[in-house]
C-alpha positions in Angstrom: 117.2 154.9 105.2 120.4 156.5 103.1 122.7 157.1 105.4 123.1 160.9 104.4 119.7 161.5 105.8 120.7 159.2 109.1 120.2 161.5 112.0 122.1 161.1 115.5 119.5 159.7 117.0 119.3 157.5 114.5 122.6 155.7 115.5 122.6 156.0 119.3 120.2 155.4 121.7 120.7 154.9 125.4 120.9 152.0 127.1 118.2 152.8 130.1 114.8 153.6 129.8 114.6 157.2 128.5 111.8 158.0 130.7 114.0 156.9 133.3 116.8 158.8 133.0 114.3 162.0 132.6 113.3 161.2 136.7 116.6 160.5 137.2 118.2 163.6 136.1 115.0 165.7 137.3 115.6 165.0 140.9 118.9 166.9 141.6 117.3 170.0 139.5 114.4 169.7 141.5 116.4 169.8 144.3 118.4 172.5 143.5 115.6 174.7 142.4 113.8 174.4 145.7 116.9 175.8 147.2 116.8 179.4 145.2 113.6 180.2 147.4 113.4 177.6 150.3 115.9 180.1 152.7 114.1 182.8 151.5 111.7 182.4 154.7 114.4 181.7 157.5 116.1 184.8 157.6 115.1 186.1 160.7 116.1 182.5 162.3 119.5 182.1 160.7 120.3 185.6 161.5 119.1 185.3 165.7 120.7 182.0 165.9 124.0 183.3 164.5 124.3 186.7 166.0 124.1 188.8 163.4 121.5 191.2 161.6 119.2 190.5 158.9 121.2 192.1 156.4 123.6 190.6 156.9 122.1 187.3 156.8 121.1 188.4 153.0 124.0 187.5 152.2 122.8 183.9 152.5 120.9 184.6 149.5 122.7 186.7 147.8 126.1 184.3 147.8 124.4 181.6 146.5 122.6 183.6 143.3 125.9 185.1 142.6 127.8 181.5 142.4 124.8 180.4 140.9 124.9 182.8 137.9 128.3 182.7 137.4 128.3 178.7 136.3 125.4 178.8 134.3 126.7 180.3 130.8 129.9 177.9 131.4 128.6 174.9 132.3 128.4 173.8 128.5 131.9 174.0 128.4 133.2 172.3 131.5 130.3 169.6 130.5 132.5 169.2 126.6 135.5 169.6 128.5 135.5 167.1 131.5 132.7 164.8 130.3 128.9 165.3 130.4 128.3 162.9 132.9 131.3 163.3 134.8 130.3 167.3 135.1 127.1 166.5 136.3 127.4 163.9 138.7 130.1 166.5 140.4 127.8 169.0 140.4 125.6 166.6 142.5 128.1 165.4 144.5 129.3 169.0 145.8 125.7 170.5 145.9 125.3 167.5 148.5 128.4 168.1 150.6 127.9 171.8 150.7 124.3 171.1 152.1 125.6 169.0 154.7 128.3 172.2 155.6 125.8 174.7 155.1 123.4 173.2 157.7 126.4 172.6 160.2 127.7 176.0 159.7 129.0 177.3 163.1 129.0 181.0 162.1 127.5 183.5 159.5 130.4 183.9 157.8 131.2 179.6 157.2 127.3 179.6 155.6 128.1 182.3 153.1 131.4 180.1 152.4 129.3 177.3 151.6 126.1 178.7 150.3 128.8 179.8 147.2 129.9 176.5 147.1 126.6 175.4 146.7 125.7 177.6 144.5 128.3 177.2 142.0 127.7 173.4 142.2 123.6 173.9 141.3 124.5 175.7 138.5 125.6 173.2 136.5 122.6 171.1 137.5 120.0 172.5 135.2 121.6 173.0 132.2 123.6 169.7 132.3 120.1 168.1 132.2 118.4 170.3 129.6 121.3 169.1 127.5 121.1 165.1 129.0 117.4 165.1 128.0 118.0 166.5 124.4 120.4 163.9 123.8 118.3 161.3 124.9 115.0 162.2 123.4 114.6 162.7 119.6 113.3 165.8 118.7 109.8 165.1 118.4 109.6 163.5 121.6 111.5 166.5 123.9 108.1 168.0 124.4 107.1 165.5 127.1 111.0 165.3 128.1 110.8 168.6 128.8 107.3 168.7 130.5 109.0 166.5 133.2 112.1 169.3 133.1 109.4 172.1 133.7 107.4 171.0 136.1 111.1 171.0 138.4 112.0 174.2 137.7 109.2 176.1 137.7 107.6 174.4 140.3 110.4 173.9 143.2 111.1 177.6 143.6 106.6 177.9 143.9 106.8 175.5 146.8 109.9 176.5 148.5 108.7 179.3 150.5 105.3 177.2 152.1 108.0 174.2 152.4 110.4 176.6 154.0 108.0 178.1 156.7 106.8 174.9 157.5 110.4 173.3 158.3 111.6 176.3 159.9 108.7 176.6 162.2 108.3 172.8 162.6 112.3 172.2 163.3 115.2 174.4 162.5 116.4 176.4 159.2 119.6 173.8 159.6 116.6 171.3 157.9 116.2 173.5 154.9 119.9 172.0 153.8 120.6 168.5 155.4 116.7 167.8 153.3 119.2 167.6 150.5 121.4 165.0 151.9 119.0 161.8 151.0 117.9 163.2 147.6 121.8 164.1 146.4 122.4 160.3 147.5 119.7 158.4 145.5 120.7 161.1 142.3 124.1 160.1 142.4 123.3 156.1 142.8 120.8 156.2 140.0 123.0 158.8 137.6 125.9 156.5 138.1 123.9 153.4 136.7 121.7 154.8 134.2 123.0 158.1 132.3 125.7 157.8 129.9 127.4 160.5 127.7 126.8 159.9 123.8 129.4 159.4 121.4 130.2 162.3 120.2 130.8 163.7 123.6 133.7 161.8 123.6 135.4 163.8 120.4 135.0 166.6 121.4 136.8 166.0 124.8 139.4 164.5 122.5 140.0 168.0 120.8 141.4 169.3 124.1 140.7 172.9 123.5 142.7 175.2 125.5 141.0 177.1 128.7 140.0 180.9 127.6 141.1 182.6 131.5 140.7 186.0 130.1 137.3 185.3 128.8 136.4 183.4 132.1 137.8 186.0 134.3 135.6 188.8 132.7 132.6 186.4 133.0 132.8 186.4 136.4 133.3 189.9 136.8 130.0 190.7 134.6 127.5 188.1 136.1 128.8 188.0 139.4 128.6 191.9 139.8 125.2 192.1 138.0 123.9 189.8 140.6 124.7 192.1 143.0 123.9 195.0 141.5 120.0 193.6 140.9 120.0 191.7 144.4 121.1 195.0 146.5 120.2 197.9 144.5 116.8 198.8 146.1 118.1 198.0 149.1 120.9 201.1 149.0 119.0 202.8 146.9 120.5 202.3 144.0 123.0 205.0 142.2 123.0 207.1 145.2 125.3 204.0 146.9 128.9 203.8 146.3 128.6 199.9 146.6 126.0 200.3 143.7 127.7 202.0 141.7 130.9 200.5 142.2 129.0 196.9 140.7 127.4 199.1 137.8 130.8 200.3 136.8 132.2 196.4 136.7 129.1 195.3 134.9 129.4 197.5 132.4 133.3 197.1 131.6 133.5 193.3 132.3 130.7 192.9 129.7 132.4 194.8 126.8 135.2 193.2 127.8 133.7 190.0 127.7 131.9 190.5 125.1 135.1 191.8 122.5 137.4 188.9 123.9 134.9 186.2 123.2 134.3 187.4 119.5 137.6 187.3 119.0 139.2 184.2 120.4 139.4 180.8 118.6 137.8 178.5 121.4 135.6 180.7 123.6 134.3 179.8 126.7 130.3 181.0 125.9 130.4 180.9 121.7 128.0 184.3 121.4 128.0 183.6 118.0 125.5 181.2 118.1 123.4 184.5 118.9 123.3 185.1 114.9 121.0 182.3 114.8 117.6 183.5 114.9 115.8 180.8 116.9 118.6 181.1 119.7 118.3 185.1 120.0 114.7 185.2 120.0 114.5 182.2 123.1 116.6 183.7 125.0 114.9 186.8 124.6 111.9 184.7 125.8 113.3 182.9 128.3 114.4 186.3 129.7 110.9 187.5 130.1 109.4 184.2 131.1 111.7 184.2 134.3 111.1 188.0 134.8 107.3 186.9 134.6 107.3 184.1 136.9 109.4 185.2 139.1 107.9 188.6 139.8 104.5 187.5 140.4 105.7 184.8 143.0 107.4 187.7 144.9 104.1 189.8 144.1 101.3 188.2 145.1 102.2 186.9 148.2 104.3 190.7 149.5 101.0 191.9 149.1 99.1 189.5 151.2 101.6 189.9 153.8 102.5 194.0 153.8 98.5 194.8 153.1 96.5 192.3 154.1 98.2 191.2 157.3 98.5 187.2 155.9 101.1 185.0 157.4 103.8 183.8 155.5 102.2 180.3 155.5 99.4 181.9 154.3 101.0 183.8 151.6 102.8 181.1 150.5 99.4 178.7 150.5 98.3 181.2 147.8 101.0 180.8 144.8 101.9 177.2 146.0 98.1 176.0 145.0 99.5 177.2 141.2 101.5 174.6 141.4 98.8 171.5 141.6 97.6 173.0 138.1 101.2 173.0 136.9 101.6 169.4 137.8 98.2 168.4 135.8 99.1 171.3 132.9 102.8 169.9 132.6 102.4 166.6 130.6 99.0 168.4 128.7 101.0 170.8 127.2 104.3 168.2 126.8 101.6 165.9 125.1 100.1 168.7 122.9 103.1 170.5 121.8 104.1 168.0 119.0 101.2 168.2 117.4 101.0 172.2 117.0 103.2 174.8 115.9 105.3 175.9 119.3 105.1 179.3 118.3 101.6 179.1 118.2 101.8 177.8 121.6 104.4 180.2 123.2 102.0 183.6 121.8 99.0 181.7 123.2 100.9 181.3 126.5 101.8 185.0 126.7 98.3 185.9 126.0 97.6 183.4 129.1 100.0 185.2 131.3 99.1 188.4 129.9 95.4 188.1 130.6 96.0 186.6 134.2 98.2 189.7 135.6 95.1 191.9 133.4 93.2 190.4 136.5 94.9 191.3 139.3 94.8 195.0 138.2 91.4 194.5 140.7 93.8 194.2 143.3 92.3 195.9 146.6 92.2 195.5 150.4 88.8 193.6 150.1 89.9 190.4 148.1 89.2 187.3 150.1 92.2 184.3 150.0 90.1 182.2 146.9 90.8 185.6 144.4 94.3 185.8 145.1 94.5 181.7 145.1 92.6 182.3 141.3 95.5 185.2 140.4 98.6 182.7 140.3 96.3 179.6 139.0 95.1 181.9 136.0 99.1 182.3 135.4 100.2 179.3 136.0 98.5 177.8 132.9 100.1 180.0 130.5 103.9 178.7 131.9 103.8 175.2 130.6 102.8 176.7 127.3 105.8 178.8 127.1 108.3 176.6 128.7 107.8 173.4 126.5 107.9 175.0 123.2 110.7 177.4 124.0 113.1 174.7 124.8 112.3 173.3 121.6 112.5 176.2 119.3 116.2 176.7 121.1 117.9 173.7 119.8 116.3 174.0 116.7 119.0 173.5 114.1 121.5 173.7 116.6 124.6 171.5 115.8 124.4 168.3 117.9 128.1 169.2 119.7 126.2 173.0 121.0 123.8 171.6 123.1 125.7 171.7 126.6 126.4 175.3 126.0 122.6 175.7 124.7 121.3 175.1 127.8 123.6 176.8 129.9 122.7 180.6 128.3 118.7 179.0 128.3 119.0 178.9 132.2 121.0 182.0 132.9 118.6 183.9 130.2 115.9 182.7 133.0 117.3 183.1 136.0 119.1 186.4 134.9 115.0 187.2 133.9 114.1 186.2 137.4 116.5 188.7 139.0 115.8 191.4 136.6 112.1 191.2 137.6 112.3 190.6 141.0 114.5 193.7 141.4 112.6 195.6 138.8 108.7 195.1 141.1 110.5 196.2 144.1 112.2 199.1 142.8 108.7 200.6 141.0 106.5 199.8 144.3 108.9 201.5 146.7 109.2 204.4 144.2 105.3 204.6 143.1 104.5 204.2 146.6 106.3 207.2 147.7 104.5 209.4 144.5 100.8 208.3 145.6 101.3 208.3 149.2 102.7 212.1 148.3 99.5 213.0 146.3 96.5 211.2 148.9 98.9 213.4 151.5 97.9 216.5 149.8 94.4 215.5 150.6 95.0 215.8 154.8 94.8 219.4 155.2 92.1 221.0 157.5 89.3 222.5 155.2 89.1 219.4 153.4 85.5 218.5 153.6 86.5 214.7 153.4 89.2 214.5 155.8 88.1 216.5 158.7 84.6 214.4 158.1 86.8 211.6 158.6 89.0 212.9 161.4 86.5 213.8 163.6 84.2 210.9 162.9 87.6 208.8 164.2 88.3 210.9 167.0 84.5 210.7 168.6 84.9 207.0 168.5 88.1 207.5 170.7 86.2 209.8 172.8 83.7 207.7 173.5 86.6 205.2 174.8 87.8 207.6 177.1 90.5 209.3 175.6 90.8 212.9 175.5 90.0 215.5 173.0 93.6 216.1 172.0 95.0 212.6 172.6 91.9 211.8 170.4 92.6 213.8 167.2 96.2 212.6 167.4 95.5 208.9 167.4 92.6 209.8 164.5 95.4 211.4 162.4 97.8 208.4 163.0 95.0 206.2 161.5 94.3 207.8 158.6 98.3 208.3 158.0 98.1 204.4 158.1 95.2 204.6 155.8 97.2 206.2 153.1 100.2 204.1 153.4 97.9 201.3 152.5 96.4 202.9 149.7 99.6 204.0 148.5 100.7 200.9 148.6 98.0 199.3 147.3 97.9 201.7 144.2 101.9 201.3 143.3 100.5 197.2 143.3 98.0 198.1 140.9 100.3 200.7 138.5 103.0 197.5 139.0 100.6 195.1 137.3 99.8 197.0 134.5 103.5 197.8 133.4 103.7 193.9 133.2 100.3 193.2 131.7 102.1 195.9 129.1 105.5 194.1 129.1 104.1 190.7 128.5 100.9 192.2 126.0 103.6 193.5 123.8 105.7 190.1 123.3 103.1 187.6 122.5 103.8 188.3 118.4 107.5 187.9 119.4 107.4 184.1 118.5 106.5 184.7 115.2 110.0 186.3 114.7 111.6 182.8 114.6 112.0 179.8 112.6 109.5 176.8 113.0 112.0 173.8 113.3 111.5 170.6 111.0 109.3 168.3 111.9 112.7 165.6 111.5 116.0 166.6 113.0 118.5 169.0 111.2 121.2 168.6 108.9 123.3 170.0 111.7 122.4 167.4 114.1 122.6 164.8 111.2 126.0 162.1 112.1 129.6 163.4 112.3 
């Protein structure tokens, strides 16, 4: 082979069994992943056994997203900086530690402390191995690389509630963080034999770029006050909060701010200008919405089982978590198939997959049984590994070889920004569209209205009939149908939900088209330096 057309991959392999590494990097992300939904279900514990309220237990939550998000578009360049490996097995090693404080905490106000600890430390865990398994596989074998990469992250934040409920119920919610303790160990044994950072890792830490402060400064300011903004807006009802609208105000200057300083400084510390390349626009772009997609419909499907349907949260969870068993089989399919086919072809037909699943849960009702709504998240669940495989292998097509750290870092904020974006966006319509149709069937309960004094008195002679009296009778009669139509309502705002993001997701599955099919060898950009 001329060495003109000699490709990095070419040159350098790693020393360990590629496969190996994959496992080995995949346990601290799947570790980390659980932890973004595993708490989720112990906020009523964590807040009686510290004395304080449930909102301000959120804060659990909310502490660790916010540290979370604010490492993710960075990470590429503390990974170039301080050493891939290096990076990594730090992030590890903290994650670890502040598991082991977080489930000692002696107060509300130590676990916030250490859930941003925590957080900042797991978000350098995903992207760091996006990057390590790029480097280690050759393009045409990433698919199945990333398969094992997938089937982590989309899968430990599916099983973390139904794990959560089961150790909180079983135990203590303290469990939920020293669970970590053993896995953090074997990552950081097995890391420290087996991964290594290539070689041309180790020039550019040699070009000891100087630290952009401003730039990381309004980073934080934007991502941090975002997450916020998304996690509490609902909550204080958005614009009508000073809180609220304090964060708007910060998101919206910190990101022009951020935005004009890194366009203009020599070493920045996210390179936005690898935006002008098609393929890394456009996946980002798709990321976005696969995160808004997955995550919404893990918050959907079981709220409604719960709120309507009176399900436990076991229950509930039971539901999406059986999703995951097809993930597990679909994972390797699709990591097997994607080489073989055009990815975009396989990211459209995996929005028309998610598209048609949430098309059949506009039947929602108060009548589905516990296999339909088992069916819902299954049907969904096979599109994912069709857009998650190819998508991570459109984004680093063409991408110079030294770009791949910071590749990965925008790839997993892009989907956990998505995630928050549609998690906040579901709850915002169904608390709003509930309100309009629970408005409109009230219009409905006025007396002269054939139907609802049919209804009325046919309730209020079954109460009679128990002994109550007349009066007391049509009172408890009215109080049933007013429970009536806040199901309904409910119910319908679920329904008018579904269809926004059978819409949303209908409307993107040309989007792939839009981008560049990479070469079926590696680029000239990731050729040798």
């Amino acid at each position: 082979m001329a060495a003109a057309t000699l490709t990095f991959h070419d040159t350098w392999r790693p020393k360990a069994n590629p496969w190996v590494i994959a496992i080995t990097v995949t346990l601290a992300t799947f570790m980390e992943a659980l932890d973004t939904s595993i708490v989720n279900v112990a906020m009523g514990h964590v807040a009686g056994t510290l004395s304080a309220s449930r909102d301000e237990a959120t804060w659990v939550l909310t502490s660790y997203l916010v540290a979370n998000a604010v490492v993710l578009p960075i990470s590429g360049w503390m990974a170039n900086r301080f050493g891939r490996k290096r990076f990594y097995m730090g992030c590890v090693f903290f994650f670890t530690l502040a598991s082991l404080l977080c489930g000692l905490a002696p107060s509300l106000g130590m676990l916030v402390f250490f859930r941003v600890i925590q957080g900042a430390a797991g978000g350098g865990l995903q992207p760091s191995e996006q990057a390590i398994l790029a480097d280690t596989f050759p393009p045409e074998k990433r698919s199945m690389a990333f398969a094992i990469y997938g089937m982590a992250v989309v899968l430990a934040p599916t099983l973390g509630p139904t794990v959560g409920g089961w150790i909180v119920d079983s135990y203590s919610w303290r469990w939920l963080f020293f669970l970590n303790i053993p896995v953090g160990i074997l990552s950081l044994v097995l890391t420290q034999r087996l991964v290594e950072d290539p070689p041309y890792l180790a020039e550019v830490r040699k070009k000891k770029e100087g630290v952009d402060y401003w730039g990381l400064g309004f980073l934080i300011v934007f991502i941090g006050a975002l997450q916020m903004l998304l996690d509490k807006g609902q909550e204080d009802d958005w614009l009508s909060s000073g809180f609220i609208r304090g964060a708007l105000f910060l998101v919206v200057v910190g990101f022009i701010f951020f935005v004009w300083r890194e366009l203009h400084v020599e070493h920045p510390i996210v390179d936005l200008r690898l935006f002008k390349r098609r393929n890394i626009a456009m996946t980002q772009l798709v990321m976005f919405m696969v995160g808004a997609s997955l995550y919404s419909t893990t918050v959907l499907i079981p709220q409604y089982l719960q709120e309507v349907m009176g399900y436990s949260a076991r229950q509930a969870g039971m539901a999406i978590s059986t999703g995951g068993l097809i993930l597990m089989f679909l994972f390797p399919v699709a990591g097997a198939l994607a080489p073989k086919f055009d990815p975009r072809w396989l990211v459209a037909i995996g929005f028309t997959i998610t598209t048609y699943g949430l098309f059949r849960m506009t039947n929602i009702n108060q009548q589905i049984n516990f296999g339909l709504a088992v069916s819902w998240r299954a049907v969904i669940a096979i599109g994912l590994p069709f857009l998650f495989i190819p998508i991570n292998t459109l984004c680093y097509a063409g991408v110079p070889q030294q770009k791949n750290n910071e590749v990965s870092g925008l790839t997993a904020l892009s989907r956990n920004v998505g995630g928050s974006v549609g998690i906040s966006f579901v709850t915002t319509l169904l608390a709003r569209l509930s309100q309009r149709h629970q408005a409109m069937l009230i219009r409905h309960t006025v007396e002269g209205n054939a139907p609802f004094d049919q209804m009325r008195g046919g309730l209020a002679g079954a109460w009679v009939q128990h002994g109550w009296s007349l009066p007391d009778s049509m009172g408890r009669a009215g109080a049933q149908i007013y429970g009536i139509i806040l199901s309904q309502a409910r119910t319908l705002a679920y329904v008018d939900v579904i269809w926004i993001l059978v819409a949303l997701t209908g409307i993107l599955i040309p989007l792939p088209f839009l981008m560049k099919r990479p070469a079926k060898r590696a680029a000239a950009a990731e050729m040798v330096h």
